[in-house]
C-alpha positions as CSV (number, residue, x, y, z in Angstrom):
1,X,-227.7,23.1,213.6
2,X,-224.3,23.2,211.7
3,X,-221.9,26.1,211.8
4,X,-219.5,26.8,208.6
5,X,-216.0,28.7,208.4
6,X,-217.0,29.7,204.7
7,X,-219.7,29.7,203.0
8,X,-220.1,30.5,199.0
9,X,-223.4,32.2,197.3
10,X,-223.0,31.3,193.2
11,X,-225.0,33.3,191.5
12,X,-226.7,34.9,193.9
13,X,-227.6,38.1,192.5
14,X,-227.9,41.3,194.8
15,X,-227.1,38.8,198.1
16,X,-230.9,37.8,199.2
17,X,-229.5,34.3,200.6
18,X,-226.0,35.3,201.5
19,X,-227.8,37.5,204.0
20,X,-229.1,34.4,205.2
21,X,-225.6,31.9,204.8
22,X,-224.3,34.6,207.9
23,X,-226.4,32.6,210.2
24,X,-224.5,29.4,209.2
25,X,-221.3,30.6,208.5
26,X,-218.2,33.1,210.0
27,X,-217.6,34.1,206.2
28,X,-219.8,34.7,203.1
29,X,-218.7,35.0,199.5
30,X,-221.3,36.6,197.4
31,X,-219.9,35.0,193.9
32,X,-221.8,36.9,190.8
33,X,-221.1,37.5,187.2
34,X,-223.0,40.7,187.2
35,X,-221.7,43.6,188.4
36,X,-225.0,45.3,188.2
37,X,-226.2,42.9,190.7
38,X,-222.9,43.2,192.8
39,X,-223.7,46.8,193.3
40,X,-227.2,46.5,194.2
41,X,-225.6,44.0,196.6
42,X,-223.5,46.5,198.0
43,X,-226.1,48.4,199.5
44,X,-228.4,45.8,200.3
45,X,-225.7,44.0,202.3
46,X,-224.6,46.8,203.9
47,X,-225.5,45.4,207.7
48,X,-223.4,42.2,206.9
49,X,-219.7,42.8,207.0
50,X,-218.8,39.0,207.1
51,X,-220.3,39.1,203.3
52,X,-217.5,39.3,200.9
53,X,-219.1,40.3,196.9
54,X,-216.7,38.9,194.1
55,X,-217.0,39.6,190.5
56,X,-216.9,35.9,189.0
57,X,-218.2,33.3,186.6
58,X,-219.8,29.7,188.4
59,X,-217.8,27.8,186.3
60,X,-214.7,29.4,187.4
61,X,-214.9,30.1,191.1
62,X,-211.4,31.4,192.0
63,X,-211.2,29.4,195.7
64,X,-208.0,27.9,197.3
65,X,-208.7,24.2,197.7
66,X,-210.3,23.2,200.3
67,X,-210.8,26.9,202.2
68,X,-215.2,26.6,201.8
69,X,-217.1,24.6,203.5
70,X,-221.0,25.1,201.8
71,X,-221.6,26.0,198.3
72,X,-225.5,27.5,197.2
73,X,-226.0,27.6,193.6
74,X,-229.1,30.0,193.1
């Protein structure tokens, strides 16, 4: 029953749960080291234009302080 403002997928591969996260949350970030995966995510996301994909490692998520709400680590 809770709603988030921003919502982060780590490691989430081509987006399978981030697909999911838009339920919970206004914004997604799809966070992936693989660019391989981001671009299967591109087209596999395609119907969810609150997802956002970013190129990044988990242990240096690139996020303002404070500015997400819910974290998945896949």
């Amino acid at each position: 029953g809770k709603h988030f403002e921003h919502a982060v997928d780590v490691g989430g591969g081509y987006g399978r749960l981030s697909a999911v996260l838009t339920q919970y949350a206004d914004k997604v970030t799809l966070a992936e080291p693989s660019q391989q995966q981001l671009d299967i995510a591109e087209e596999y996301l395609k119907d969810y234009p609150t997802v956002e994909r970013k190129l990044m490692q988990a242990d240096d998520l690139q996020f303002k302080d404070n500015s997400v709400d819910l974290v998945t680590v896949v």
